[in-house]
Each structure stands twice: as C-alpha cells, then as structure tokens.
C-alpha positions in Angstrom: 100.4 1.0 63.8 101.5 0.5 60.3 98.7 -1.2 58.4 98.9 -4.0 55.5 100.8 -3.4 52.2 97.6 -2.4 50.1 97.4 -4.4 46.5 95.0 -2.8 44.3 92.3 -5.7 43.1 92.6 -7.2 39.7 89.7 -6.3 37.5 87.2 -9.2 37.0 87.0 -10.1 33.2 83.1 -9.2 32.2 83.2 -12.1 29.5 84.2 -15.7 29.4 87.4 -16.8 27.0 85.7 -16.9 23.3 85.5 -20.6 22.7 87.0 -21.7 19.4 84.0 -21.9 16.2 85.8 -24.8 14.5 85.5 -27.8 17.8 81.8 -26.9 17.8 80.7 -27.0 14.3 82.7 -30.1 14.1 80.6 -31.2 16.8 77.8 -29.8 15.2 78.3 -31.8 12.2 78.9 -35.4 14.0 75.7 -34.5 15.3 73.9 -34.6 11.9 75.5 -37.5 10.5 74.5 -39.3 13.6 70.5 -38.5 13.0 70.9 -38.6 9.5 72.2 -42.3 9.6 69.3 -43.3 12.5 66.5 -42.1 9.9 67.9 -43.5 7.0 68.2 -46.7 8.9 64.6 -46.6 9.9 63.9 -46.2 6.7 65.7 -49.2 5.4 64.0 -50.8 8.2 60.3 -50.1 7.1 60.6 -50.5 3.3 62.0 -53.9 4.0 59.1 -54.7 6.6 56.5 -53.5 4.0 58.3 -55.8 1.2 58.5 -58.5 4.0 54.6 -58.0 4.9 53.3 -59.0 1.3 54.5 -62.8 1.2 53.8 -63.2 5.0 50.5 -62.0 4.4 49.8 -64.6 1.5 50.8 -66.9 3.4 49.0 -66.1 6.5 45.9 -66.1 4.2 46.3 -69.5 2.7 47.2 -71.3 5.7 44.5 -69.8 7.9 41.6 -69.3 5.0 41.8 -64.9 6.1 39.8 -63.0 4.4 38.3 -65.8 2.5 41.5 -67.2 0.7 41.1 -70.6 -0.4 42.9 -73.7 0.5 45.1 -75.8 -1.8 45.3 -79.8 -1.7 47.3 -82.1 -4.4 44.5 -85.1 -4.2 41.2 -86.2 -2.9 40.3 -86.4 0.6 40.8 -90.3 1.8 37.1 -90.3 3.5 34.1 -90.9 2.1 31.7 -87.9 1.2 28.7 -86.9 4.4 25.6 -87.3 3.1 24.8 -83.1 3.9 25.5 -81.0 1.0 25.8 -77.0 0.1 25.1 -75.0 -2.4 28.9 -73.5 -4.6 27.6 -70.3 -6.3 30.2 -68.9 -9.0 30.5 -65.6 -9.0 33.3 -63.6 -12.2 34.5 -60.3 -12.2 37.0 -58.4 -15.0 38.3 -55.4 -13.9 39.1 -52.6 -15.8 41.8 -52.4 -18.5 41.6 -56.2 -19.3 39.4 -56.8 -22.5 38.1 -60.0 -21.9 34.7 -61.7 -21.5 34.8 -64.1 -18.4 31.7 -66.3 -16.8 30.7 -69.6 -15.6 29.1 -72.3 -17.2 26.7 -72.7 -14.3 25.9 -70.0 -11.9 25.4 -72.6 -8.9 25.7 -76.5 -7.9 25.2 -78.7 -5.0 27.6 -81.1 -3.7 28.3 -82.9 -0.8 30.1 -82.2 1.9 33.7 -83.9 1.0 32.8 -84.7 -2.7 35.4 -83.5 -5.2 33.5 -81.1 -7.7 34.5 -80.3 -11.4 33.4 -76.7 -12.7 34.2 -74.6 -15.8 34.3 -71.0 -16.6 34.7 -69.8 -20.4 37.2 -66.8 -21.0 37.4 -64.9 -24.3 39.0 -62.0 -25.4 37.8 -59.1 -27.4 41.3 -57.7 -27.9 42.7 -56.9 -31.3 46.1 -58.5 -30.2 47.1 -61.2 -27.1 46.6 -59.7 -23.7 47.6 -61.4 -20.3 45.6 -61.8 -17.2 45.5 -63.3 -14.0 42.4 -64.2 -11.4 42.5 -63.4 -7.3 39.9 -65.0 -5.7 37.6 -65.9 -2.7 35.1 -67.1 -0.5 32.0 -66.1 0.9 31.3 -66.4 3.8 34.7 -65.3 4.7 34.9 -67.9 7.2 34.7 -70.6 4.7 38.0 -70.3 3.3 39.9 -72.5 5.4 37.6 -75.5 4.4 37.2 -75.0 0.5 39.8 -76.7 -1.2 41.0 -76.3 -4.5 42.7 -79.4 -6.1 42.9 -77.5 -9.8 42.4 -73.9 -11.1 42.9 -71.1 -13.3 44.4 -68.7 -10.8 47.3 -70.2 -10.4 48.9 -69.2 -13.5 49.0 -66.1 -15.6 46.7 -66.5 -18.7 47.3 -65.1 -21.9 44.8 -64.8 -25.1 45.2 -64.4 -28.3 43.3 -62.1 -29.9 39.9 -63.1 -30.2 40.5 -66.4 -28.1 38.4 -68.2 -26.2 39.3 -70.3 -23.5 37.4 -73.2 -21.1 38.9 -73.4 -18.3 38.4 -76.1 -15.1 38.1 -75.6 -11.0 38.4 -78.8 -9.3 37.4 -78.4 -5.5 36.1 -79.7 -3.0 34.7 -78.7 0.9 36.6 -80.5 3.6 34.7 -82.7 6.0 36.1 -80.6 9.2 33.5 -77.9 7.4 30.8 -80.0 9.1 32.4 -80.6 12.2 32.6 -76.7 13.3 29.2 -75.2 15.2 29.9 -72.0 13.4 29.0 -73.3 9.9 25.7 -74.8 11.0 23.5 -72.4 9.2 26.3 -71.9 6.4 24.1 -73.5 3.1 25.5 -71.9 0.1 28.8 -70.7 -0.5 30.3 -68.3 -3.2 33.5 -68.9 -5.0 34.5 -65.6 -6.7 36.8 -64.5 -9.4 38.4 -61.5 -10.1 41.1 -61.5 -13.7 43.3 -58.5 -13.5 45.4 -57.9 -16.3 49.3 -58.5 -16.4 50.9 -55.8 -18.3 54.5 -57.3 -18.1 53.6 -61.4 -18.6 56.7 -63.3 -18.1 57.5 -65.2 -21.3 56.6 -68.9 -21.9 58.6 -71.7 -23.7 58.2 -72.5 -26.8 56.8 -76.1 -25.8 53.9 -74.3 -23.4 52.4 -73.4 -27.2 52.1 -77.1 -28.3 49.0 -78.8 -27.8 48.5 -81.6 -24.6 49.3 -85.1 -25.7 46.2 -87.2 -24.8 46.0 -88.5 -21.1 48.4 -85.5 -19.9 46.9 -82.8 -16.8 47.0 -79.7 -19.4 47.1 -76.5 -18.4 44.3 -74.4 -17.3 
C-alpha cells in the first residue's frame, strides 16, 4: 500500500514578532502625563484646602467661642444685669520682635453677670522709629469664650506707634446672661481676658484723615 505524500514540518519560530519600540514608549509617555496631572491636581487640591482652612477656622472660633475666641456684639444686651458677678482678670503679653511696653491699668475687676464693663490698657513704644502691631486674644477658661462679649477693642485693628508713643487704649465687654444659665460654669468665678500684640512688619497704609485728631462726641479709634 502506497502511504501518504510526506510534507516535511515547518520549523516553529523560537521567538515572538519584535513589537515595534515607538507604540510603547508612546504609551509609556501618556502614562506619565496621566500621573503627573493626578498629583499636580492633588496638589492644587490641598494648598487650596489649607488656604480655605484659615478663614473657616476664624470663623468656626468666633461663632462657637473654640479655643477661647471671644464673641463680638454691636450694643448692650436688652436685659437687665443678674445680681451674681465674676471676677475679669487682664492678662498682656508682647512677643518677640515688637518693641513695645503693653499692660493694664488694673490687673482684675468684678462685674455682674450681663453688665457692660469699660477697661484700659496703656501701650508704649520704645522704638527709635513707628512700628506696627496687632493683639490675638483669649479666654480662660476656654469654655468661656462663647459668653464673653466684646462690644469695643484694640484687636481689631492694626496699631501703629510712633516712636516713643504711648497709647490708652479701651475694652468694652461684657459676659452674656446665658453664662449663668449653663451647669458647666457653676464653679467658673474668675475669668482671664488675655492679650498677645505681634508685630506687623508690612502695615497697610492709612489715610491721611486716620492722623487727624477725633472731633468731640465721635467713637475714636482704639
């Protein structure tokens, strides 16, 4: 019997076709750009949150008292003082840099609970030219801060000095009735307002009418 026409078997290539270098660096690169963009948008993302962060967190602190911020209030409370009162300690600090003198007239006061309270600290400067500063505050206890309200201060504007200045300058403040009202601040009986004046190296500048003197029966400055 006549067998099969025999073929002789093709040889089995040993390596895969080369793949062309230029689609895979290509791909390469898109790959880059890709990450590249992701972590610069991150980035982007967390400078902006940690610009974002520092109003929010002013704000949080006023509006909630946090960490001993203060409350703000354009007038007098409408009810009558309670006859308990606590004792306002005054408590200044300058920090470092800042050539100034800065303390309070009185070191402590009582005042009823509700009663709007006048106080002055005296400022002077022992610089050879004018020099800028501004005060941070607080209250202790921490707690406190959501019931001591300031009607007036300082701290709310940059202060500058001329050399040798001095300054008196007013707080007008009271603590809110709801103080009272809240168990935690039973055995709360004295509480410290303190000031901090760092100084302001770049002070914005003021008009030429913020260097004339108050007419009589005007708010001032201070």
């Amino acid at each position: 019997m006549t067998g099969a026409p025999h073929h002789p078997q093709q040889p089995v290539p040993t390596t895969s076709p080369a793949t062309p270098a230029a689609p895979k660096a290509a791909r390469r690169v898109g790959r880059d750009v890709k990450i590249g963009a992701a972590c610069g948008l991150l980035v982007a993302l967390m400078i902006g949150a940690a610009y974002a962060a520092v109003p929010f967190y002013n704000w949080f602190c006023r509006a909630t008292g946090f960490n001993g911020t203060t409350q703000v209030a354009n007038v007098a409370p409408k009810a009558a003082p309670l006859s308990r009162t606590v004792a306002v300690r005054f408590d200044s600090n300058i920090s470092s840099g800042l050539p100034w003198k800065f303390a309070p007239e009185q070191t402590e006061i009582n005042v009823r609970i509700g009663e709007v309270a006048t106080v002055y600290y005296t400022v002077t400067s022992t610089a050879a030219a004018a020099t800028t500063g501004q005060a941070a505050y607080n209250v202790t206890p921490l707690t406190v801060g959501s019931y001591f309200t300031k009607i007036n201060c300082f701290c709310f504007t940059e202060q500058t000095l001329a050399a040798g200045e001095k300054r008196e300058m007013a707080v007008v403040f009271y603590v809110d009735p709801a103080f009272a009202a809240d168990s935690e601040n039973d055995g709360v009986n004295t509480i410290t307002l303190s000031y901090t004046f760092f100084p302001v190296k770049d002070a914005a500048p003021k008009p030429v009418a913020a260097g004339e003197p108050d007419r009589p029966g005007g708010s001032g400055s201070i």
